[in-house]
N, CA, C and O atoms as a DFTB+ gen file, in Angstrom:
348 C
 N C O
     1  1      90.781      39.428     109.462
     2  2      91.053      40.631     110.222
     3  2      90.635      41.835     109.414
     4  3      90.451      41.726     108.202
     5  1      90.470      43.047     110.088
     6  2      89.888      43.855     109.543
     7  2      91.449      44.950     109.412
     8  3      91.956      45.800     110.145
     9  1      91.827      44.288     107.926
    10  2      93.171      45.498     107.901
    11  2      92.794      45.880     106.550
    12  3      92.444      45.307     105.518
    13  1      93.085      47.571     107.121
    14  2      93.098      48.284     104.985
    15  2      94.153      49.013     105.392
    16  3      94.245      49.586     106.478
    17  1      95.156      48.991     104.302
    18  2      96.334      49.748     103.847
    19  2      97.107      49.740     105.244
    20  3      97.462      50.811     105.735
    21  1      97.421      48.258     106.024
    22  2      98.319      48.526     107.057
    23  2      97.838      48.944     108.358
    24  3      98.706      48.960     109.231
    25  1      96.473      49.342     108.761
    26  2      95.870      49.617     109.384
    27  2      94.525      49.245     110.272
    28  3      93.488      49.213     109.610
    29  1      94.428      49.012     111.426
    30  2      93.426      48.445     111.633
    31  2      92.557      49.800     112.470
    32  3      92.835      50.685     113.280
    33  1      91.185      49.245     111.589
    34  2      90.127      50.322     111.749
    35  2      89.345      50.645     112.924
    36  3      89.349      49.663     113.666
    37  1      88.760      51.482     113.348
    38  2      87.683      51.288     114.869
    39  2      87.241      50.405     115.129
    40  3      87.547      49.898     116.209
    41  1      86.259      49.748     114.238
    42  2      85.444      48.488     114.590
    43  2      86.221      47.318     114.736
    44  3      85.590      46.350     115.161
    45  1      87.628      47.114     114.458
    46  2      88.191      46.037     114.867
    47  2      88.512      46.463     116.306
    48  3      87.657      45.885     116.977
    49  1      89.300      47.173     117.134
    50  2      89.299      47.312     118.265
    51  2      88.082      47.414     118.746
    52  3      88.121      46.923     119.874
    53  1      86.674      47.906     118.429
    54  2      85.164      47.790     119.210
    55  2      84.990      46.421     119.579
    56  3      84.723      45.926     120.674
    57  1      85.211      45.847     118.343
    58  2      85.057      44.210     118.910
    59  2      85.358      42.647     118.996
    60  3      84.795      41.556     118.904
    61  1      87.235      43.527     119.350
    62  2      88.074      42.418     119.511
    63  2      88.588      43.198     120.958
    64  3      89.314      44.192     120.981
    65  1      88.080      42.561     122.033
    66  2      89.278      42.806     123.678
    67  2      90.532      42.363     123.287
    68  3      90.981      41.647     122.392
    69  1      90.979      43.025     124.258
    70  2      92.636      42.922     124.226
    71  2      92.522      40.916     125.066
    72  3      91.672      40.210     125.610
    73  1      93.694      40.845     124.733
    74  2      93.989      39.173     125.417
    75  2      94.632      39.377     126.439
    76  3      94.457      38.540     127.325
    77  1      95.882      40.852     126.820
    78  2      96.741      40.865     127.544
    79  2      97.346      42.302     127.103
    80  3      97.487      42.826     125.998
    81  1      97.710      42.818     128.713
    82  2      98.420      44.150     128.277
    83  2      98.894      44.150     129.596
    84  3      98.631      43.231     130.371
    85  1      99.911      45.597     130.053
    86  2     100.189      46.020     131.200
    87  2      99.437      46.542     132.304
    88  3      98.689      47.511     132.172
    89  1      99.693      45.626     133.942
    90  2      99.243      46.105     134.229
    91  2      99.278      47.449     135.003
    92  3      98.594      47.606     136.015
    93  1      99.808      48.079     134.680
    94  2     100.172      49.466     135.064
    95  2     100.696      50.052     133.646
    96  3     101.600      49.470     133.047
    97  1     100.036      51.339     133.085
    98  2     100.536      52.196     132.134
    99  2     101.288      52.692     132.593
   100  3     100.859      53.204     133.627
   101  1     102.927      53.004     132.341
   102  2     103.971      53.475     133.018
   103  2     104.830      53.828     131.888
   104  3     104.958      53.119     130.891
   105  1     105.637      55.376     132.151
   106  2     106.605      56.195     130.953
   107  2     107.744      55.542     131.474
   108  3     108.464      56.060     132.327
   109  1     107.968      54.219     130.902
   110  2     109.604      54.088     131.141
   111  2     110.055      53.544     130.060
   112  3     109.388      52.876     129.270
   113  1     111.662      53.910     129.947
   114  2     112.277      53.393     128.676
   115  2     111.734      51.579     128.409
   116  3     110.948      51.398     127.479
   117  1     112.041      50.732     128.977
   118  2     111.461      49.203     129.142
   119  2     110.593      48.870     129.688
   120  3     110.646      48.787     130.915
   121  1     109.569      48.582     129.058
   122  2     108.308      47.893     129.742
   123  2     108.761      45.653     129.174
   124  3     108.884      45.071     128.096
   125  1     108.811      45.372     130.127
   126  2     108.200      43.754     130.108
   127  2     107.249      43.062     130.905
   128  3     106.915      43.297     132.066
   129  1     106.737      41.904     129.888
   130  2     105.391      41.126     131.093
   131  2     105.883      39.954     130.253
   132  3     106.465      39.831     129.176
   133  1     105.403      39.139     131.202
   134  2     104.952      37.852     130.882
   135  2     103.662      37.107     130.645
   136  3     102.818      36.968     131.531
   137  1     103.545      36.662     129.501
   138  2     101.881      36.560     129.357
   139  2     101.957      34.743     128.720
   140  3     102.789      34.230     127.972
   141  1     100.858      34.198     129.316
   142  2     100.437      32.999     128.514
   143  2      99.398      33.089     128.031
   144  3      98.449      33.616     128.611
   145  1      99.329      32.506     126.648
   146  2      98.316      33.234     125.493
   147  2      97.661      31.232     124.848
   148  3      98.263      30.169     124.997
   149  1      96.566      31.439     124.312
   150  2      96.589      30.299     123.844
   151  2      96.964      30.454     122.327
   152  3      97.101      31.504     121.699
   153  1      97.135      28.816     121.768
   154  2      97.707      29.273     120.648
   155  2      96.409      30.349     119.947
   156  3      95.263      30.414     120.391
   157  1      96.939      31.120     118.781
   158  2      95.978      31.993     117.752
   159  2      96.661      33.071     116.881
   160  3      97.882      33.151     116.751
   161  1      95.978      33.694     116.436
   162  2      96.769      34.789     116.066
   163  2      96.512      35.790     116.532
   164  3      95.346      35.903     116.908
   165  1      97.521      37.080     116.752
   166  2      97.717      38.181     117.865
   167  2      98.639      39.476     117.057
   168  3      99.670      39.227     116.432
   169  1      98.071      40.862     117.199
   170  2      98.780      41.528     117.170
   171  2      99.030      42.623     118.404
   172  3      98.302      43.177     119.229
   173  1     100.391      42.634     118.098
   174  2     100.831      43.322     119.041
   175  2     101.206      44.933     118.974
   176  3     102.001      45.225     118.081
   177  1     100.882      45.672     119.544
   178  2     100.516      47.143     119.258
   179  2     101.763      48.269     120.439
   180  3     101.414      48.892     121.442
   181  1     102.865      48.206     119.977
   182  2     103.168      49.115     120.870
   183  2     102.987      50.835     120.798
   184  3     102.906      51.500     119.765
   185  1     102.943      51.444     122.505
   186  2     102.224      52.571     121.966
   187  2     103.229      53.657     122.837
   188  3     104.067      53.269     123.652
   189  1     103.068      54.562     122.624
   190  2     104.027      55.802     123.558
   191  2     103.488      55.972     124.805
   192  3     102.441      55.325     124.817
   193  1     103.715      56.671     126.182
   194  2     103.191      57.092     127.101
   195  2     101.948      58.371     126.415
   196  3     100.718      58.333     126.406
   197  1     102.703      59.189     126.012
   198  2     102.010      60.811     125.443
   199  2     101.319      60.273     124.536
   200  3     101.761      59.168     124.222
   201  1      99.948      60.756     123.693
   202  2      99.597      60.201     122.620
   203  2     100.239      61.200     121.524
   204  3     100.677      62.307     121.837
   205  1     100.248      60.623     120.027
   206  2     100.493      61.375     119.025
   207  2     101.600      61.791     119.269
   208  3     101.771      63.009     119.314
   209  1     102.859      60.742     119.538
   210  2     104.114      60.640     119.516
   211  2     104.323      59.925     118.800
   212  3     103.487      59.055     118.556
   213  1     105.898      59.987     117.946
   214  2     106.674      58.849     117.180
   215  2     107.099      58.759     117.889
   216  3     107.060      59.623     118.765
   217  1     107.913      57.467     118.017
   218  2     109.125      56.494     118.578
   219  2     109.541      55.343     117.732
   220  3     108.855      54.816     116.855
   221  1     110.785      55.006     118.109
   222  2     111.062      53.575     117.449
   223  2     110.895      52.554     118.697
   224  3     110.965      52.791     119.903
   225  1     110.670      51.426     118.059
   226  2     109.956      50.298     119.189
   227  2     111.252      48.849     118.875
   228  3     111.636      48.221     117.888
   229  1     111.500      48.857     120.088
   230  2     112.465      47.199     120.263
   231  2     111.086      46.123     120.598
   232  3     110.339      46.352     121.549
   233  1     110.913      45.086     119.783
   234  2     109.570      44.529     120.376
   235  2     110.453      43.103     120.271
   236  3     110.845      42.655     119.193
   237  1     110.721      42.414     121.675
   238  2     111.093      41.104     121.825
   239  2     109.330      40.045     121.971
   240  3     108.200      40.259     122.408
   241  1     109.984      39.036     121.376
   242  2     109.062      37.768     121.724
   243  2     109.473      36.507     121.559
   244  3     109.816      35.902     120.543
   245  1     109.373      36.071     123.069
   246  2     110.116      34.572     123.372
   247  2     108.423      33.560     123.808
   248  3     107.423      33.759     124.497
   249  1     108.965      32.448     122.888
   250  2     108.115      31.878     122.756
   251  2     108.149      30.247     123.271
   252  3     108.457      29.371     122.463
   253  1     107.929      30.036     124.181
   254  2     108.278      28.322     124.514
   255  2     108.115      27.280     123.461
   256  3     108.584      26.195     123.806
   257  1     107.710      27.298     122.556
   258  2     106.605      26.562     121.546
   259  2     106.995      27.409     119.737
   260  3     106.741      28.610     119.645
   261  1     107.437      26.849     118.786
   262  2     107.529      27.336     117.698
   263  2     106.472      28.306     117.276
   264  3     105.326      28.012     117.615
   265  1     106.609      29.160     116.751
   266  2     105.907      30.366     116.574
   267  2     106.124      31.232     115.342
   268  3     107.237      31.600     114.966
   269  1     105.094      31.498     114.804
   270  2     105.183      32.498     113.122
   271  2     104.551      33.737     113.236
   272  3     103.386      33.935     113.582
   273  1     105.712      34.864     112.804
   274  2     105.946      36.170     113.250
   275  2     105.278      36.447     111.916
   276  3     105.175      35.563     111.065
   277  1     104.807      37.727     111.732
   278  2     105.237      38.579     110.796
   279  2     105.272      40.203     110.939
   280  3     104.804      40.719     111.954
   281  1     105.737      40.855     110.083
   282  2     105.556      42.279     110.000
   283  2     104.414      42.946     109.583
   284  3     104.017      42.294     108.617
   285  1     103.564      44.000     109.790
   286  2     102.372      44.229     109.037
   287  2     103.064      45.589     108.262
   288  3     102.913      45.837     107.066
   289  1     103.763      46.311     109.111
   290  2     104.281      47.664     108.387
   291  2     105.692      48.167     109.287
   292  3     105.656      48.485     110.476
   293  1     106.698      48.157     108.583
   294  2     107.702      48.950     108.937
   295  2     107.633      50.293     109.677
   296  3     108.078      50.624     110.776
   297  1     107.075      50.837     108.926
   298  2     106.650      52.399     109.092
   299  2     105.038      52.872     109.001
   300  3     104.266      52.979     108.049
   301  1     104.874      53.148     110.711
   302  2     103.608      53.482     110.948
   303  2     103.562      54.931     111.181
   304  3     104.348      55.414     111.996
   305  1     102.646      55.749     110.493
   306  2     102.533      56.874     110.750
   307  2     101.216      57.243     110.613
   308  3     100.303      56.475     110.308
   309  1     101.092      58.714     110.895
   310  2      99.404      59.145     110.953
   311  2      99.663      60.442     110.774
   312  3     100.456      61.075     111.470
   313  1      98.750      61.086     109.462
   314  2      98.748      62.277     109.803
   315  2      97.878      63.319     109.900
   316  3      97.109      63.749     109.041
   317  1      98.084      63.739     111.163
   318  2      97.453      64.876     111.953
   319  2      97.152      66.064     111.380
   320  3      98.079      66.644     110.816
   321  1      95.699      66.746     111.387
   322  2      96.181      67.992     111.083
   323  2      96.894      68.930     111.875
   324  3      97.063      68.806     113.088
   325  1      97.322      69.892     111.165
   326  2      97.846      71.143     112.287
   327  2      96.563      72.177     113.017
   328  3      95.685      72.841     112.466
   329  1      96.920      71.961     114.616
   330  2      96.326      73.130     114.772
   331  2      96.651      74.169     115.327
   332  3      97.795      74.165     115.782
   333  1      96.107      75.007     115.451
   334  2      96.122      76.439     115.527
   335  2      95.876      77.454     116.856
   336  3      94.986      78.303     116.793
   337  1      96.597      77.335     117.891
   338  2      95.586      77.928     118.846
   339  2      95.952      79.597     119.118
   340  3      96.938      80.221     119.509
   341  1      94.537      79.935     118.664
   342  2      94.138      81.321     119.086
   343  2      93.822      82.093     120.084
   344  3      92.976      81.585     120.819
   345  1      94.238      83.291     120.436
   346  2      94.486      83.087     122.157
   347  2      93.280      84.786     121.990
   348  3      92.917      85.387     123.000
């Protein structure tokens, strides 16, 4: 995988498709789906409605079949510059 420092770069999203997502982007406190995936490895990306929001994320995963989790980063952040608007 293409990870540096916790992060995955442009060219990994250019050319890895998603396997599964919602189908409807929707601002609500709970989003769930049900997805059948084959076995592999997968990360899972939760994201805000607004962009360039924090939030904290509840991320459940039920798995019919034994399954190995891990964490990539506790604490994801990005930082933005400030800008400035001049009127």
């Amino acid at each position: 995988m293409h990870i540096h420092n916790g992060h995955l770069g442009k060219d990994f999203f250019r050319y890895h498709a998603s396997k599964a997502r919602s189908k409807t982007y929707i601002n609500l406190r709970e989003v769930s789906h049900r997805f059948k995936l084959p076995p592999g490895d997968y990360i899972l990306i939760p994201t805000t409605f607004e962009p360039h929001q924090e939030a904290d994320f509840c991320l459940r995963i039920f798995s019919e079949k034994k399954a190995i989790t891990e964490d990539l980063d506790e604490n994801v952040a990005i930082d933005l510059p400030e800008v400035s608007l001049q009127s």
